[in-house]
C-alpha positions in Angstrom: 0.0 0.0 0.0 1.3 3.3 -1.0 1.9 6.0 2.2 -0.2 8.8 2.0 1.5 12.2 0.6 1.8 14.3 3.9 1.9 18.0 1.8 -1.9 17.4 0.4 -4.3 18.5 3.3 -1.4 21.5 3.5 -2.1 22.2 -0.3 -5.6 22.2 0.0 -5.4 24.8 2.7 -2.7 26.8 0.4 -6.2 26.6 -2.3 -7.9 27.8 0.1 -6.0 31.0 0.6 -5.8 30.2 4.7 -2.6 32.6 5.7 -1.3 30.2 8.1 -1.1 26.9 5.8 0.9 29.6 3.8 3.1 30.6 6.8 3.6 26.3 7.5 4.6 25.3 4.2 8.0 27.7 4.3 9.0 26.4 7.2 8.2 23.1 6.3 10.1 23.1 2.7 12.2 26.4 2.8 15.3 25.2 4.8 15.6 22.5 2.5 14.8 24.1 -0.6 17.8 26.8 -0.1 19.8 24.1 0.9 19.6 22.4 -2.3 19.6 25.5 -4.2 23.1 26.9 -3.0 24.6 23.8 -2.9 24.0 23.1 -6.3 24.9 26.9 -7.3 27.0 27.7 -4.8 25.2 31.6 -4.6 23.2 32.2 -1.5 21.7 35.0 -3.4 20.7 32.5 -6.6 19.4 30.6 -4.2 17.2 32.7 -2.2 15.7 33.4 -6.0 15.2 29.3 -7.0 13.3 29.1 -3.3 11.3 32.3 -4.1 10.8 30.9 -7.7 9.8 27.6 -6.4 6.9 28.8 -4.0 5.1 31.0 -6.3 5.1 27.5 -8.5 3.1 26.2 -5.4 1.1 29.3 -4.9 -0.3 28.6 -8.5 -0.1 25.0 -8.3 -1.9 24.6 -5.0 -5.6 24.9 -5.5 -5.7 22.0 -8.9 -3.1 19.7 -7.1 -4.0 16.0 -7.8 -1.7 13.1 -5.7 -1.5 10.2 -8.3 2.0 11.0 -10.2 4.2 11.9 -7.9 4.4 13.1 -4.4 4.3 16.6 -4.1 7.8 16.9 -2.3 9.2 15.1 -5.2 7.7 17.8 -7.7 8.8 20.2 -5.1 12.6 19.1 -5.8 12.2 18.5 -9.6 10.9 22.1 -9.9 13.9 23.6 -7.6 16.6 21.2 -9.7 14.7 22.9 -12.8 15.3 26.5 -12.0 19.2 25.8 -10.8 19.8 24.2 -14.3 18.1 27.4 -16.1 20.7 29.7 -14.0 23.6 27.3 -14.3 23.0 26.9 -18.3 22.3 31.1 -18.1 25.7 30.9 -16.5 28.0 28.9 -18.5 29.5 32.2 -20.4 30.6 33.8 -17.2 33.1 31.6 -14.7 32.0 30.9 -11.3 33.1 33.1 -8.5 36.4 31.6 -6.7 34.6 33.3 -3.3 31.5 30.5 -3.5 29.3 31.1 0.2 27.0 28.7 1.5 23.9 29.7 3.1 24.3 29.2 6.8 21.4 27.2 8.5 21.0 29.0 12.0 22.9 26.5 15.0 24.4 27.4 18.0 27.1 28.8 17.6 30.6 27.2 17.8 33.8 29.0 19.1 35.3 31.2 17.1 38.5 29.4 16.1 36.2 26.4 15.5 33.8 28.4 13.2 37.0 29.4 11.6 38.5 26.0 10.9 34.5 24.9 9.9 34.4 28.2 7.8 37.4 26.8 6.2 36.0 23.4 5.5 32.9 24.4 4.0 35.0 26.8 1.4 36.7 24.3 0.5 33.8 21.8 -0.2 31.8 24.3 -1.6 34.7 24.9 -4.0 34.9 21.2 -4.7 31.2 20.6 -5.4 31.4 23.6 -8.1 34.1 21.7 -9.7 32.0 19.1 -10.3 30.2 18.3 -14.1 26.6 19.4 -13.1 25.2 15.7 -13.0 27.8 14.7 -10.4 27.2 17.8 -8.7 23.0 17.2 -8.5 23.7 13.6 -7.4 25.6 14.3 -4.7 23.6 16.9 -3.2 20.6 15.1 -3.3 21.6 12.2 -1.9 24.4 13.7 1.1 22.6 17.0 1.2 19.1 16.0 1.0 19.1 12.8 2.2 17.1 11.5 -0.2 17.2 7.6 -1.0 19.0 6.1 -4.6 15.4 5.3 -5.9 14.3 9.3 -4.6 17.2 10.3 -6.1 17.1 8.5 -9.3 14.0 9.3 -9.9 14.6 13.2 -9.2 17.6 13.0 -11.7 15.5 10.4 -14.0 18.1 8.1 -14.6 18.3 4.5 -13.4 19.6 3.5 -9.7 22.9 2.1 -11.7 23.5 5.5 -13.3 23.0 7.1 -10.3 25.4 5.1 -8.6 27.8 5.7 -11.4 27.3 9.2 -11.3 28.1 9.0 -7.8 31.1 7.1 -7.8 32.9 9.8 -9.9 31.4 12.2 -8.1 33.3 11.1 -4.6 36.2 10.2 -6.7 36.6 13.5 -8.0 36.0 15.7 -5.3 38.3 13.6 -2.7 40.9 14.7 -6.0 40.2 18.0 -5.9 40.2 18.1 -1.4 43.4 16.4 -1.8 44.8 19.0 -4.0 43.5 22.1 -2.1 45.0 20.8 0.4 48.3 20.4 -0.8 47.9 23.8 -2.0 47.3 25.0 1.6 50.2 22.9 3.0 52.8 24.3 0.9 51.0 28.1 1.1 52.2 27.6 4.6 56.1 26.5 4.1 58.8 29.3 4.5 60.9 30.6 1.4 63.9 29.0 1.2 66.8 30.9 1.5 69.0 31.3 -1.0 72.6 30.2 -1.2 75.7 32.5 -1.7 
């Protein structure tokens, strides 16, 4: 038996025009739908957009939704994926900052020297996803990101499980290559000059 689609009484009340089935539905999908947006553009701004873009979709959507197809989060995600490819293809004339900012859920806050270090991190990762080829990029996020499942995933990407996996396997392989060589970067940033000899 298929599980009942959790986002269809919420839709119905979006048809409805109810202000606070409005107000539930961002907190319920907009976390997620920024974080999938700047991770896959690596712009919090962009990203912002894509989520804004993506909830007048459901504003119109709403009131003639029919469950059958597919669950609404999963049209939710294909819309957002949608509107990242329209801005990465809008894009591909103009290089991607080297500066690439994540947006920052809000969590307690760590110690400075340990948001610094983390700071560091996520550069660097953000840097390696945008080095990915767009596909690799997409799969990753989905699945590390947004936790969704090879099948959710799969689906999302509408490819097979195997070429998911497939995409995924480069993926990992080419972003543990490009940590690897940002951090050998950093590592010999950090050595002193030699000296020379007389």
């Amino acid at each position: 038996m298929k599980e009942p689609d959790p986002d269809i009484e919420l839709l119905a009340r979006i048809g409805n025009n109810e202000p606070e089935a409005v107000k539930e539905m961002v907190s319920r999908k907009l976390p997620r739908l920024l974080a999938l947006a700047s991770r896959l553009l690596g712009d919090a701004e962009e990203a912002r957009d894509v989520a804004q873009e993506s909830f007048l979709r459901i504003w119109k959507t709403a009131g003639n939704w029919r469950s059958g197809h597919a669950r609404f989060d999963t049209w939710l995600h294909r819309v957002t994926l949608n509107l990242c490819y329209d801005r990465m293809r809008r894009r591909k004339e103009t290089p991607l900052d080297d500066d690439v900012r994540l947006i920052e859920i809000a969590d307690p806050a760590p110690a400075p020297h340990e948001q610094c270090q983390a700071d560091g991190q996520n550069a660097q990762m953000a840097a390696a996803l945008a080095a990915l080829p767009d596909r690799q990029r997409e799969a990753i996020v989905l699945q590390y990101y947004q936790e969704l499942s090879n099948t959710e995933a799969a689906a999302l990407m509408e490819i097979s499980v195997e070429a998911l996996e497939s995409l995924l396997s480069r993926a990992r392989r080419n972003l543990r290559r490009h940590l690897a060589e940002s951090a050998l970067a950093v590592t010999e940033d950090k050595r002193p000059p030699r000296r020379g000899t007389r």
